[in-house]
PyMOL Python script that loads the backbone (N, CA, C, O; Angstrom):
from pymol import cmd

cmd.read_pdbstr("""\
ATOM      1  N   UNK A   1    -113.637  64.964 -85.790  1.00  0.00           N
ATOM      2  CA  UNK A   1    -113.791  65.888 -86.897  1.00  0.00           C
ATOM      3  C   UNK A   1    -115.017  66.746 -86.619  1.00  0.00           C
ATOM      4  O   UNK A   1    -116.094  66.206 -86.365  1.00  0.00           O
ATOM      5  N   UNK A   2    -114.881  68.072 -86.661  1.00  0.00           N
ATOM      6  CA  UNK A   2    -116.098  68.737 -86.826  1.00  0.00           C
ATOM      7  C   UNK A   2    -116.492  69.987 -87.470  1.00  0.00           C
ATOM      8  O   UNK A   2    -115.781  70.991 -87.477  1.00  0.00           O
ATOM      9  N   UNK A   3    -117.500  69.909 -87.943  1.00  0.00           N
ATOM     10  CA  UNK A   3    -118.346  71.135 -88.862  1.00  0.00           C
ATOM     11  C   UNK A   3    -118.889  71.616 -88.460  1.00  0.00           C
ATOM     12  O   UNK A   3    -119.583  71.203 -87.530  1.00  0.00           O
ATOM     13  N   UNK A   4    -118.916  72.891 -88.949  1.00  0.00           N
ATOM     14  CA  UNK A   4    -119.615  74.045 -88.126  1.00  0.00           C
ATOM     15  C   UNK A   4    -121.244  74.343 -89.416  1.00  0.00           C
ATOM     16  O   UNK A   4    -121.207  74.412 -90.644  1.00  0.00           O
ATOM     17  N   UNK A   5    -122.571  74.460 -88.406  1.00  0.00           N
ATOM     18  CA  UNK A   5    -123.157  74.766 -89.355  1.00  0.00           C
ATOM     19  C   UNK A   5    -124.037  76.222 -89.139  1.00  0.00           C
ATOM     20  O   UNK A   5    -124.878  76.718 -88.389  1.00  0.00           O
ATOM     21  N   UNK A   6    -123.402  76.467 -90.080  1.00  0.00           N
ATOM     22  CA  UNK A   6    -124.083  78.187 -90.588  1.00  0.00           C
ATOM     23  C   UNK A   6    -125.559  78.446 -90.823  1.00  0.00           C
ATOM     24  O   UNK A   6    -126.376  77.551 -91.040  1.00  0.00           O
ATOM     25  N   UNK A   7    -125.774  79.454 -90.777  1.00  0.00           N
ATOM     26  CA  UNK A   7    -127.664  79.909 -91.160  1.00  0.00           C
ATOM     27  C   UNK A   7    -128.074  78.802 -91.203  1.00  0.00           C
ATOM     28  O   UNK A   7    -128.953  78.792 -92.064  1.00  0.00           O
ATOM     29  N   UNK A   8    -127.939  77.680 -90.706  1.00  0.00           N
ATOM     30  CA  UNK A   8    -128.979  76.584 -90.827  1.00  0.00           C
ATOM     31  C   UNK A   8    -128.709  75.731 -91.804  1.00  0.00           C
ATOM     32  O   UNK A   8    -129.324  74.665 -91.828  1.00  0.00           O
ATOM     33  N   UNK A   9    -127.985  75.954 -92.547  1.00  0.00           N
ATOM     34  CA  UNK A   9    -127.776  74.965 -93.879  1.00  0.00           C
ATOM     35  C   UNK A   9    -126.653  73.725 -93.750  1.00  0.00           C
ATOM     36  O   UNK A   9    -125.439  73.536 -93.825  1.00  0.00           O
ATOM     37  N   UNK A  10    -127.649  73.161 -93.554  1.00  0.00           N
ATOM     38  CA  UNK A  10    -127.137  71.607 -93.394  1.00  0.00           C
ATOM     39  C   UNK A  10    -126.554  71.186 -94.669  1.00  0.00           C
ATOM     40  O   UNK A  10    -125.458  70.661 -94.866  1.00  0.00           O
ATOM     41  N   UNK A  11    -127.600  71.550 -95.614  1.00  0.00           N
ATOM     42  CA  UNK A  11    -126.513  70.404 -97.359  1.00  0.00           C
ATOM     43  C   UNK A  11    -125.375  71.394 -96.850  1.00  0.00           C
ATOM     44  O   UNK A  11    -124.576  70.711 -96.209  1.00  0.00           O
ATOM     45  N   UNK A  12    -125.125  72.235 -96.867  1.00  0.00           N
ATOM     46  CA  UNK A  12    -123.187  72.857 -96.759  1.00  0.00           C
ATOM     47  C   UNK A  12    -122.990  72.345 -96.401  1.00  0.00           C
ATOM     48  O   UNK A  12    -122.576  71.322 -96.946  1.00  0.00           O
ATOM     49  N   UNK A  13    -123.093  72.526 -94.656  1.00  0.00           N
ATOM     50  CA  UNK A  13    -122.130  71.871 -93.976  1.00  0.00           C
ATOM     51  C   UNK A  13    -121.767  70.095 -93.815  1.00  0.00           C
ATOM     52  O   UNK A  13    -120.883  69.446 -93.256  1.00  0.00           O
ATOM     53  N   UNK A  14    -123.422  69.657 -94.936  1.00  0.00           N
ATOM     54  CA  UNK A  14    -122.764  67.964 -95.446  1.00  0.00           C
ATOM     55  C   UNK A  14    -121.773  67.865 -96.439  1.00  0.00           C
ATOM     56  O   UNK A  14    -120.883  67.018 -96.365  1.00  0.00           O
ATOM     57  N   UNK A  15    -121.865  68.684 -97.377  1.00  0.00           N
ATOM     58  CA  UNK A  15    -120.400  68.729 -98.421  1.00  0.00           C
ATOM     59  C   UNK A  15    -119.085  69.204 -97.756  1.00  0.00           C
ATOM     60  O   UNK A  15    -118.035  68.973 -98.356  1.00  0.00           O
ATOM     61  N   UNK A  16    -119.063  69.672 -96.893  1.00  0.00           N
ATOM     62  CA  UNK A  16    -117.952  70.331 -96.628  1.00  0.00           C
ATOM     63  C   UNK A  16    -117.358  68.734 -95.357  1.00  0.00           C
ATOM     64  O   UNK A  16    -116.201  68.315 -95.330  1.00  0.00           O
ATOM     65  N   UNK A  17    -118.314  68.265 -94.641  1.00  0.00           N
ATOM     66  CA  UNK A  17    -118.208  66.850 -93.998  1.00  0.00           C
ATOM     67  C   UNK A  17    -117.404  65.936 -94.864  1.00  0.00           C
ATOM     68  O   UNK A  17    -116.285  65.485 -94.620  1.00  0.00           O
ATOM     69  N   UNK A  18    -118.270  65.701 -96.081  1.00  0.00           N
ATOM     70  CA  UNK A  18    -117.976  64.508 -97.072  1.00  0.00           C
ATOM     71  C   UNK A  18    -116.854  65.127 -97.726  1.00  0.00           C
ATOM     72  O   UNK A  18    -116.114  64.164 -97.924  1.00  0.00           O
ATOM     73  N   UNK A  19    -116.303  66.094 -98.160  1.00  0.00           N
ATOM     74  CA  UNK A  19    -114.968  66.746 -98.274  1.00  0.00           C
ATOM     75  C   UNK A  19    -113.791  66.404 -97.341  1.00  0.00           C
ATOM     76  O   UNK A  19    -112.769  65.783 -97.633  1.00  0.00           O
ATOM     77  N   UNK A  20    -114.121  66.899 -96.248  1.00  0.00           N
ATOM     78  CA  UNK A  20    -113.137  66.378 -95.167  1.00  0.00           C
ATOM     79  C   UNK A  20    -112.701  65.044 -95.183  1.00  0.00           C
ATOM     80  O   UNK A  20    -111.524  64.686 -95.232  1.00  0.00           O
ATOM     81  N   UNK A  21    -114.003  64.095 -95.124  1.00  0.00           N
ATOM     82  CA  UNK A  21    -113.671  62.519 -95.205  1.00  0.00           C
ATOM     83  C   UNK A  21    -113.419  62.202 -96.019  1.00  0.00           C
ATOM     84  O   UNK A  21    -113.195  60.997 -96.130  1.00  0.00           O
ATOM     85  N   UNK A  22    -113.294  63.020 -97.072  1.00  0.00           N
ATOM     86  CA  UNK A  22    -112.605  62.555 -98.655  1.00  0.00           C
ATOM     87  C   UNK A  22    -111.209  62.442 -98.639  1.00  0.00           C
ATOM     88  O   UNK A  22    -110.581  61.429 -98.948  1.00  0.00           O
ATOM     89  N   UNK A  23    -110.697  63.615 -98.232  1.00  0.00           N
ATOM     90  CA  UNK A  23    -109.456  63.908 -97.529  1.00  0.00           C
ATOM     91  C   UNK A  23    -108.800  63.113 -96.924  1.00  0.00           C
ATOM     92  O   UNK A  23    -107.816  62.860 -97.619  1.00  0.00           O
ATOM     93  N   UNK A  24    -108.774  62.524 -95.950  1.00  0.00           N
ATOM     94  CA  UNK A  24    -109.030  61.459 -94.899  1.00  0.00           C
ATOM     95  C   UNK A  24    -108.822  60.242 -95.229  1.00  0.00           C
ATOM     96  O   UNK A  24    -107.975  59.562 -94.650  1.00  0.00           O
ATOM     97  N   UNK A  25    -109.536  59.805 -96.170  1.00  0.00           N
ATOM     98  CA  UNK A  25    -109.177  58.505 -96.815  1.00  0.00           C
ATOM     99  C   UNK A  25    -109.753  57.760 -96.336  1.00  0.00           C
ATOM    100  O   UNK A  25    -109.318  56.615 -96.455  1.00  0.00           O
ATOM    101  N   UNK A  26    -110.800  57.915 -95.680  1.00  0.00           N
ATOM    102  CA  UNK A  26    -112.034  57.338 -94.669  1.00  0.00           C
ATOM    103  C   UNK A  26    -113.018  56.451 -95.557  1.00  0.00           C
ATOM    104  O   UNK A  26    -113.379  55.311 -95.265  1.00  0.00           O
ATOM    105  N   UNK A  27    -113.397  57.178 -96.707  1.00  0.00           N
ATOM    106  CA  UNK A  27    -114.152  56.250 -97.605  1.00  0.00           C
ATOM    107  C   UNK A  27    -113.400  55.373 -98.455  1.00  0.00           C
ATOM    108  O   UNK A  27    -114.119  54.571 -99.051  1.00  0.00           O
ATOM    109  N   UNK A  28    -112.312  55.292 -98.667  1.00  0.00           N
ATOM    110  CA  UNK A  28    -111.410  54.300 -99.387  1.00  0.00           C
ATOM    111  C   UNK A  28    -111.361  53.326 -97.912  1.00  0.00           C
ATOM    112  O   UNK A  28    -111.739  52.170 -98.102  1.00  0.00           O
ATOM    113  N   UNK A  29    -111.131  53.508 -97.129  1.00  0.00           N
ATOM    114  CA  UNK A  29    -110.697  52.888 -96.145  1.00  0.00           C
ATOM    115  C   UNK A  29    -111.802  51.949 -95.655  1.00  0.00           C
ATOM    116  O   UNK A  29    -111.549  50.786 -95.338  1.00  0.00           O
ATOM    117  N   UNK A  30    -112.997  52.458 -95.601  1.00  0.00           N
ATOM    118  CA  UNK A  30    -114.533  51.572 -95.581  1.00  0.00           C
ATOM    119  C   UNK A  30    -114.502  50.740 -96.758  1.00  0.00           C
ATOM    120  O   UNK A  30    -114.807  49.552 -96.661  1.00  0.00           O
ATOM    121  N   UNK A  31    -114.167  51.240 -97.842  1.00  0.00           N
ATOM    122  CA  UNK A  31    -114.769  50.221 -99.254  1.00  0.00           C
ATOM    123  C   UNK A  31    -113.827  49.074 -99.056  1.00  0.00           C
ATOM    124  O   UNK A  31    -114.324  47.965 -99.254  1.00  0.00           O
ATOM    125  N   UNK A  32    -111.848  49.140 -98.505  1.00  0.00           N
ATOM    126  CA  UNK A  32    -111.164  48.486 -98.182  1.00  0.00           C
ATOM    127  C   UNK A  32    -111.726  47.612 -97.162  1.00  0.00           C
ATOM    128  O   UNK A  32    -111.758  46.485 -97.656  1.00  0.00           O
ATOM    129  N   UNK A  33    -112.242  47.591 -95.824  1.00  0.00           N
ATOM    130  CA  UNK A  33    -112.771  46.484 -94.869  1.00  0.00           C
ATOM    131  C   UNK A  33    -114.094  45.979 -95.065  1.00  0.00           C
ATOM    132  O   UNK A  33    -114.512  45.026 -94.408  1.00  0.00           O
ATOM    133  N   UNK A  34    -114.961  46.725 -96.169  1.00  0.00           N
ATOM    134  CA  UNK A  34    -116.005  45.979 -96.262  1.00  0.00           C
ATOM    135  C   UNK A  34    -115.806  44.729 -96.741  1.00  0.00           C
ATOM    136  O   UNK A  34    -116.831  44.077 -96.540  1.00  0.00           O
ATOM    137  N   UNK A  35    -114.832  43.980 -97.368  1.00  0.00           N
ATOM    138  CA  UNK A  35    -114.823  42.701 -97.727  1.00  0.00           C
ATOM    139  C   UNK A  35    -113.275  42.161 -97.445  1.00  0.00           C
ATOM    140  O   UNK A  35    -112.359  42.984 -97.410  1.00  0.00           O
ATOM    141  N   UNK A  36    -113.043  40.858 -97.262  1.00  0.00           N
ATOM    142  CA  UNK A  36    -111.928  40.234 -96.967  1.00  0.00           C
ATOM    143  C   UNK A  36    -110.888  40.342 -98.412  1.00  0.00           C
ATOM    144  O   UNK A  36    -111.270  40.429 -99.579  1.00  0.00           O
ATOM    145  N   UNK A  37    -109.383  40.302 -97.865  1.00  0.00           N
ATOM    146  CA  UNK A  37    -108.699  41.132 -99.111  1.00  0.00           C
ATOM    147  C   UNK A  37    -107.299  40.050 -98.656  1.00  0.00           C
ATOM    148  O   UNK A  37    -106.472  40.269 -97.770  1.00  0.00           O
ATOM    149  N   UNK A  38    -107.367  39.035 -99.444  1.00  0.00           N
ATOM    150  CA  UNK A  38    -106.565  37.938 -99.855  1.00  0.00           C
ATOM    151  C   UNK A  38    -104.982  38.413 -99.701  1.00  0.00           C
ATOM    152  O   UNK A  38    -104.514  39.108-100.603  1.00  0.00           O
ATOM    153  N   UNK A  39    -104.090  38.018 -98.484  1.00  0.00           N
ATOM    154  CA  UNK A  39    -103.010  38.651 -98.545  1.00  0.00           C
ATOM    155  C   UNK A  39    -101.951  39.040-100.022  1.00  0.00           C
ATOM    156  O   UNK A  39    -101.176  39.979-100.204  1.00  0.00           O
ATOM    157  N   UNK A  40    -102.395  37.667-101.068  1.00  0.00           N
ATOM    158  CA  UNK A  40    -101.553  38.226-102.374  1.00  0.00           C
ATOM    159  C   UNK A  40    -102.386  39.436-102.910  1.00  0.00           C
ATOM    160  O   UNK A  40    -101.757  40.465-103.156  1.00  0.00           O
ATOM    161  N   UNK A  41    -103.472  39.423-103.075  1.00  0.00           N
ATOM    162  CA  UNK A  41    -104.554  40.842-104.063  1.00  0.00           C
ATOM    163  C   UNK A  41    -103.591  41.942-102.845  1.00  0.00           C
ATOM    164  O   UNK A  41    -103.002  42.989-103.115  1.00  0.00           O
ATOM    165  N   UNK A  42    -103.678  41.439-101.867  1.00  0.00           N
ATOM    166  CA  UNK A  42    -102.775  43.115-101.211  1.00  0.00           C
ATOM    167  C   UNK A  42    -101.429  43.392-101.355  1.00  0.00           C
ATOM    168  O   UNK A  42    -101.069  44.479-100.904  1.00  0.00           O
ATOM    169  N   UNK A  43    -100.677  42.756-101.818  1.00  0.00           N
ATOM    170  CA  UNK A  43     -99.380  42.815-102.428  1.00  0.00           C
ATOM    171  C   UNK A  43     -99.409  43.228-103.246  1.00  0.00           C
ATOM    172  O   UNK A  43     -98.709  44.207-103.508  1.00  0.00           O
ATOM    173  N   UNK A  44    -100.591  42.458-104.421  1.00  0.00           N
ATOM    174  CA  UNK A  44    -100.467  43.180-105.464  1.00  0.00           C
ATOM    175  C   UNK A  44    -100.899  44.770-105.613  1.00  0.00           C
ATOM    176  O   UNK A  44    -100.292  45.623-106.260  1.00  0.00           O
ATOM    177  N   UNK A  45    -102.232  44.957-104.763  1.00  0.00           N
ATOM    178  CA  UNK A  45    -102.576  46.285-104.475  1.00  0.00           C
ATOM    179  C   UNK A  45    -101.509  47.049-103.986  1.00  0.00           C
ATOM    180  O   UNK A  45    -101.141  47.854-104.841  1.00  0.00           O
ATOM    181  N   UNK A  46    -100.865  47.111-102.938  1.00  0.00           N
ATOM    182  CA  UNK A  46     -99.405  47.867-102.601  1.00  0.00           C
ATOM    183  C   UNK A  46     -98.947  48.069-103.262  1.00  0.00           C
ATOM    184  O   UNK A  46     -98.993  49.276-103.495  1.00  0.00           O
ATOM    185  N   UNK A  47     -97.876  47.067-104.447  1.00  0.00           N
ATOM    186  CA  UNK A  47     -97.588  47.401-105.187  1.00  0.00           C
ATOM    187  C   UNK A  47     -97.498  48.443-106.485  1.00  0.00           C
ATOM    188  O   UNK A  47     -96.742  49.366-106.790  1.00  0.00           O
ATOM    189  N   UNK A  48     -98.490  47.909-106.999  1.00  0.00           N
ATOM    190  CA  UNK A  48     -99.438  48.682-108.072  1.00  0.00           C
ATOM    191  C   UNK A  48     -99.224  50.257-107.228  1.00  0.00           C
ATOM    192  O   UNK A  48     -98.592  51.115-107.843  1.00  0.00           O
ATOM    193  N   UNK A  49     -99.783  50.611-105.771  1.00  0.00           N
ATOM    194  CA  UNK A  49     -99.595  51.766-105.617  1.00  0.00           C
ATOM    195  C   UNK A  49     -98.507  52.387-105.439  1.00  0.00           C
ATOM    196  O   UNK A  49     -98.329  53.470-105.997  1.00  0.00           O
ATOM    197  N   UNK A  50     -97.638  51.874-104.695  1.00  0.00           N
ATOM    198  CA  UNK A  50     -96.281  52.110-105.005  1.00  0.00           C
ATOM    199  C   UNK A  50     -95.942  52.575-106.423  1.00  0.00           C
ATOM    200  O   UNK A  50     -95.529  53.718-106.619  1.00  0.00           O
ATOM    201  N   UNK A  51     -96.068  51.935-107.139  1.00  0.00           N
ATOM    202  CA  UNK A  51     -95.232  52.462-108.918  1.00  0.00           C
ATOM    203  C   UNK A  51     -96.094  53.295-109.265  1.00  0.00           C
ATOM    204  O   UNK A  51     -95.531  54.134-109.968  1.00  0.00           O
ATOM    205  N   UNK A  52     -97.800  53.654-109.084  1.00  0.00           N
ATOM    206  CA  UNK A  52     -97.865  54.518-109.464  1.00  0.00           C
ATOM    207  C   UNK A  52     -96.996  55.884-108.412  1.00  0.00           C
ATOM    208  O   UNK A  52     -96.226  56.766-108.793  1.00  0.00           O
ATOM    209  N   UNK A  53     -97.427  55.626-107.258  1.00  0.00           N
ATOM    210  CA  UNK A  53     -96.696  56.771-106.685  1.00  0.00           C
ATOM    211  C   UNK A  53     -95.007  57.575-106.971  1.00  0.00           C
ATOM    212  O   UNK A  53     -94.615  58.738-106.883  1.00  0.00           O
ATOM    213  N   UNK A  54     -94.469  56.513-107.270  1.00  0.00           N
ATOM    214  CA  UNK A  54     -93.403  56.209-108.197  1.00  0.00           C
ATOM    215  C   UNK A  54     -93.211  57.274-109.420  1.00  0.00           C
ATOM    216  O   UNK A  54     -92.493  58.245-109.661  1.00  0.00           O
ATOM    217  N   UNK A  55     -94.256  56.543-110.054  1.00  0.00           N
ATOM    218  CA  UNK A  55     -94.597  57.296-111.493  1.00  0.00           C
ATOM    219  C   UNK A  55     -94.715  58.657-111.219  1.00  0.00           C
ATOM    220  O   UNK A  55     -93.968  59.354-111.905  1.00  0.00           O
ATOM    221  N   UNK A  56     -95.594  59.389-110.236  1.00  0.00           N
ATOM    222  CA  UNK A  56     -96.210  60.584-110.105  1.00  0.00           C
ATOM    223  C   UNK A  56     -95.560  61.178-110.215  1.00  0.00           C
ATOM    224  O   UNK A  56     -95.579  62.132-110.992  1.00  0.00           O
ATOM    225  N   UNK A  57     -94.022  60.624-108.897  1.00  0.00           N
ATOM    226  CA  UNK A  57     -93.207  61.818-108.353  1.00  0.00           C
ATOM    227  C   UNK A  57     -92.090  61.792-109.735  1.00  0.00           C
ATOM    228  O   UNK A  57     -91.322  62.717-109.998  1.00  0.00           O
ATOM    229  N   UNK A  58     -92.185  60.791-110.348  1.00  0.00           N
ATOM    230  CA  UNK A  58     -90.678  61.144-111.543  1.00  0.00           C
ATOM    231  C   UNK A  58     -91.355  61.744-112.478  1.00  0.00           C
ATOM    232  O   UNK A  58     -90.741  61.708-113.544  1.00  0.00           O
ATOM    233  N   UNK A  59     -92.556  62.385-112.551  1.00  0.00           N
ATOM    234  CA  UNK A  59     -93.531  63.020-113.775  1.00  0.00           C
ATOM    235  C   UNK A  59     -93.036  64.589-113.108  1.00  0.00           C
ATOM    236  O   UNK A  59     -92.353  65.399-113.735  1.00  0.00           O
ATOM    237  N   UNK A  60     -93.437  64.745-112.018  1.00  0.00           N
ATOM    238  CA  UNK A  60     -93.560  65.887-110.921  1.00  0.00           C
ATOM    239  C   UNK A  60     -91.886  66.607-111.017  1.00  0.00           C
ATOM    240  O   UNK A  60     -91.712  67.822-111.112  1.00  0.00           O
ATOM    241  N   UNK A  61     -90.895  65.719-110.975  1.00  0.00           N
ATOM    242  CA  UNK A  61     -89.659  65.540-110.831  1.00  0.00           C
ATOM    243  C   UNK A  61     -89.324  66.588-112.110  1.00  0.00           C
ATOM    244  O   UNK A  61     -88.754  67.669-112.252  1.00  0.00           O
ATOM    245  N   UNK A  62     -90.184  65.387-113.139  1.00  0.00           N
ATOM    246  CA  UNK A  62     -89.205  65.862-114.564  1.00  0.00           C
ATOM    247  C   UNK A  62     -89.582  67.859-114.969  1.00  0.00           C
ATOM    248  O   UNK A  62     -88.979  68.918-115.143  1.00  0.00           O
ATOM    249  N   UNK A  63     -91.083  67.250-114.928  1.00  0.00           N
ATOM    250  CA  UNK A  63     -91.772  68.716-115.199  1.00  0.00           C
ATOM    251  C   UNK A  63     -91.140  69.738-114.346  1.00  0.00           C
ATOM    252  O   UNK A  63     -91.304  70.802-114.943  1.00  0.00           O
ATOM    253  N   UNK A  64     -90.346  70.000-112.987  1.00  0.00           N
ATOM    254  CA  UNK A  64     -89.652  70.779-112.359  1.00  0.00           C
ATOM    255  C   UNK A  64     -88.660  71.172-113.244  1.00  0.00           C
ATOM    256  O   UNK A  64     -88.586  72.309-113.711  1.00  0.00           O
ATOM    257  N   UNK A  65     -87.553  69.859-113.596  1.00  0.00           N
ATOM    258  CA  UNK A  65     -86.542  70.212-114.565  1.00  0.00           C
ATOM    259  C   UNK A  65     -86.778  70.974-115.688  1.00  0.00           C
ATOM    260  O   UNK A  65     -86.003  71.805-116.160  1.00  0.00           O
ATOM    261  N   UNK A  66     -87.918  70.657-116.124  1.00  0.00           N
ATOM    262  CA  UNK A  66     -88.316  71.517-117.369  1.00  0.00           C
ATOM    263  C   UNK A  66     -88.095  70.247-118.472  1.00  0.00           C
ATOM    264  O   UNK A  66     -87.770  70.735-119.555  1.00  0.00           O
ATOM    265  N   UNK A  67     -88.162  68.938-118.524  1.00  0.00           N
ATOM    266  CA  UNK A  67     -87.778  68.012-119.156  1.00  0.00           C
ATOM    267  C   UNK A  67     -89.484  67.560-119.704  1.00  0.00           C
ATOM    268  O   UNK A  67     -89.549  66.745-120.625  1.00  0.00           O
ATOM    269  N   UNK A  68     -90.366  67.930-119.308  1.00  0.00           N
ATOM    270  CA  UNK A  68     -92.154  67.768-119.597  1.00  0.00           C
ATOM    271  C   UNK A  68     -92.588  69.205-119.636  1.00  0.00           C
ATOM    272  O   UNK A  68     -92.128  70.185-119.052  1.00  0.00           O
ATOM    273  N   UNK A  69     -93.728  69.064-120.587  1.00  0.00           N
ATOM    274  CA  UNK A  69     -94.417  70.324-119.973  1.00  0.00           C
ATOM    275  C   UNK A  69     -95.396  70.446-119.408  1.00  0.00           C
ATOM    276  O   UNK A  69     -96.412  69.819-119.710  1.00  0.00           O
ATOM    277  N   UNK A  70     -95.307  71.460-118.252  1.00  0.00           N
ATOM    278  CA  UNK A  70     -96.495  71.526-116.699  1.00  0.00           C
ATOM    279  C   UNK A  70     -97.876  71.354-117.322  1.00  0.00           C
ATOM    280  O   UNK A  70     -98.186  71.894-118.385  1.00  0.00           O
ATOM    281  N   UNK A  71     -98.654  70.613-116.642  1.00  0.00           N
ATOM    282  CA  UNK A  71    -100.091  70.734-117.060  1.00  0.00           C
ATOM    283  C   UNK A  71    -100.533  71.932-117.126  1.00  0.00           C
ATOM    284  O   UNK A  71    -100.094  73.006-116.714  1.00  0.00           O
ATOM    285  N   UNK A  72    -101.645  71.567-117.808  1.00  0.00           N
ATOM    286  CA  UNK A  72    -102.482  73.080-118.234  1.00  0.00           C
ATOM    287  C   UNK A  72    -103.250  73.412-117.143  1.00  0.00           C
ATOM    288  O   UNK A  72    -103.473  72.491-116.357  1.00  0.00           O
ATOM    289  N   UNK A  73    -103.750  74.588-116.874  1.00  0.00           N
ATOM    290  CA  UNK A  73    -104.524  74.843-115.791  1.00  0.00           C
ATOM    291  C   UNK A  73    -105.665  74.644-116.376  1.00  0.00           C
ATOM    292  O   UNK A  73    -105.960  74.530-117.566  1.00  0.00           O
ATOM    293  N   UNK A  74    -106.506  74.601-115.064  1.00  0.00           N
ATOM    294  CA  UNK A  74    -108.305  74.016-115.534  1.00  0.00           C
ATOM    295  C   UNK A  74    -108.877  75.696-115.267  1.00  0.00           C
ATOM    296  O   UNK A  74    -108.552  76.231-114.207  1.00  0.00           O
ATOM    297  N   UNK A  75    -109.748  76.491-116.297  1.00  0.00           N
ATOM    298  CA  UNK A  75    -109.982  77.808-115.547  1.00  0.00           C
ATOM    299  C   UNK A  75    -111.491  77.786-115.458  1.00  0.00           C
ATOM    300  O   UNK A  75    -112.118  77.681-116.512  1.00  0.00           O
ATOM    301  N   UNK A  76    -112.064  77.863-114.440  1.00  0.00           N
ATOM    302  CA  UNK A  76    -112.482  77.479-113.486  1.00  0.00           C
ATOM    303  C   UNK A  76    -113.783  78.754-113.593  1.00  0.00           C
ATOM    304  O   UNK A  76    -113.489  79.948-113.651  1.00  0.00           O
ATOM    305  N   UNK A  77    -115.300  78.223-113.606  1.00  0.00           N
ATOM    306  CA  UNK A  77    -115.968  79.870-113.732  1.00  0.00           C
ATOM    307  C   UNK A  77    -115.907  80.401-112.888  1.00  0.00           C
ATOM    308  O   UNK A  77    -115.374  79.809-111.949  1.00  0.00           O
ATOM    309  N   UNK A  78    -116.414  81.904-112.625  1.00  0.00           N
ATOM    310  CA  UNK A  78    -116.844  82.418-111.400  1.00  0.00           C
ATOM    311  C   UNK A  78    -117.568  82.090-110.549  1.00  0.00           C
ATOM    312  O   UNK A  78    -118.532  81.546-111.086  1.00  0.00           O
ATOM    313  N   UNK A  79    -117.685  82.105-109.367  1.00  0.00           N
ATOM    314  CA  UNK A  79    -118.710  81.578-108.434  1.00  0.00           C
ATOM    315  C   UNK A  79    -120.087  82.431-108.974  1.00  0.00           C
ATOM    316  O   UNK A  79    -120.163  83.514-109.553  1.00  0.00           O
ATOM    317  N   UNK A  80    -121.058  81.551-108.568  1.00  0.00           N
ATOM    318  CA  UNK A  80    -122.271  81.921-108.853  1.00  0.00           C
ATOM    319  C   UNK A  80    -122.883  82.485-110.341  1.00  0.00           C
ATOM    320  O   UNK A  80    -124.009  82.980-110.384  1.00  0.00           O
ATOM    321  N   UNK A  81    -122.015  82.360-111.573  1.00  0.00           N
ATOM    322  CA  UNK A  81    -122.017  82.352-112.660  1.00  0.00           C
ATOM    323  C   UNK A  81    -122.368  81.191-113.172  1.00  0.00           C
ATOM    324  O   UNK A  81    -121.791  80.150-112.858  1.00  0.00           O
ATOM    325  N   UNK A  82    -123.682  81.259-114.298  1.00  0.00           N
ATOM    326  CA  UNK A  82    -124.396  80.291-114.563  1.00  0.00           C
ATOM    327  C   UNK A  82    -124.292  80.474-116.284  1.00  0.00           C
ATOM    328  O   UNK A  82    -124.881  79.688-117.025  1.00  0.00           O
TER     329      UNK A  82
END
""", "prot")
cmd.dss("prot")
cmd.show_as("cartoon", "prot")
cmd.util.cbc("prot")
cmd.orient("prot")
């Protein structure tokens, strides 16, 4: 993975790092091997993600049909507006 860093500014190009590895699934994936994970707690963890994933796509599904209504948008300020 790599970042490019501009005029010198390192905090950017660390958010834009920790973005990427957010992405990635890199820090879920550390908090996952930092400790031993009992083959049933991971069944049950699978699971659990499974139905939600489940859930998402028949939410995603319905709201296409027009059977929900689409979330609201988040509106968002202007950059550099305080």
């Amino acid at each position: 993975m790599q970042v490019l860093v501009r005029d010198n500014n390192v905090d950017q190009a660390l958010r834009v790092l920790k973005k990427k590895l957010q992405r990635e699934g890199v820090f879920r994936e550390m908090k996952e091997r930092s400790a031993y994970e009992k083959p049933s707690e991971k069944r049950a963890r699978e699971k659990g993600e499974a139905i939600r994933r489940a859930r998402k796509l028949a939410r995603k599904q319905a709201q296409r049909e027009g059977l929900l209504p689409a979330p609201k948008k988040k509106v968002m300020p202007a950059r550099g507006a305080r």
